[in-house]
N, C-alpha and C positions, 0 to 999 in steps of 0.2 A: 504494500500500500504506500503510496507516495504521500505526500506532505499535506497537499493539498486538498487530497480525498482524506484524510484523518481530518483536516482540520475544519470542512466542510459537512461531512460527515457527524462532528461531535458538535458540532453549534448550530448546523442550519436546523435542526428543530424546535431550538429557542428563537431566535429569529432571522432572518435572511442573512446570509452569511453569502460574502464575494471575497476574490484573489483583487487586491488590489482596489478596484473600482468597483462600488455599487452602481447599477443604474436602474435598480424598481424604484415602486413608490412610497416603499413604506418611509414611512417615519424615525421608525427605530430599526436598526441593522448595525452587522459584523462587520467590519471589514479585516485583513489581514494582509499582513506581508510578510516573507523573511529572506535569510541571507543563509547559503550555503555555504560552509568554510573546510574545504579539505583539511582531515588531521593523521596523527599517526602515520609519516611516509617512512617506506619501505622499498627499497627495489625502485624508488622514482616513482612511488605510483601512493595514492592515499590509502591508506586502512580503513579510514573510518572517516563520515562525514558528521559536522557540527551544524546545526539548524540556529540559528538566532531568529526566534519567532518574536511577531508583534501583532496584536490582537486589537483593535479599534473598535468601542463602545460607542456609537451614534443614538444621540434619543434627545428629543426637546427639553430645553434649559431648565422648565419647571418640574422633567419629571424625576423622583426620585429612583434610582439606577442600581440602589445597593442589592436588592435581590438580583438583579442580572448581573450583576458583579460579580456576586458569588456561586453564582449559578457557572459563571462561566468558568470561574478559576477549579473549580468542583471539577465542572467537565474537562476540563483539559489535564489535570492531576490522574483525573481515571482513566484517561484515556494514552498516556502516555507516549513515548515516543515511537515512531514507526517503526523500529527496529528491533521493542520490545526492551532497550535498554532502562534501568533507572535512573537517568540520569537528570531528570530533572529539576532544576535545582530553582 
């Protein structure tokens, strides 16, 4: 599973959830982006890839966001890294 289906996957049925750019209507939505960082080289070549995820909460100024907040950080803890590692810190 790649990065993007994990990360679509564990939010878009909290709310709409996009790579980058949302463009529905809702109000409230996901957005996300990240950076991939070769690690562990070997032989010239990477071992192991590093993900630096970023996770963007959209929702009108009045509304209160702490349940989606934590709803989010919940899902992403459970849901862990694609590769089954622990590594998240």
């Amino acid at each position: 599973m790649n990065v993007n289906a994990l990360l679509v996957g564990t939010l878009d049925s909290l709310l709409p959830t996009a790579d980058s750019v949302y463009k529905g209507a809702a109000t409230e939505y996901i957005v996300f982006n990240y950076t991939e960082l070769p690690a562990d080289f070997a032989d010239d070549d990477a071992a192991h890839y590093r993900y630096l995820v970023q996770v963007h909460l959209y929702a009108p100024l009045e509304k209160n966001t702490r349940t989606y907040r934590r709803e989010i950080s919940r899902r992403l803890v459970a849901a862990g890294p694609p590769d089954g590692d622990s590594g998240l810190r």
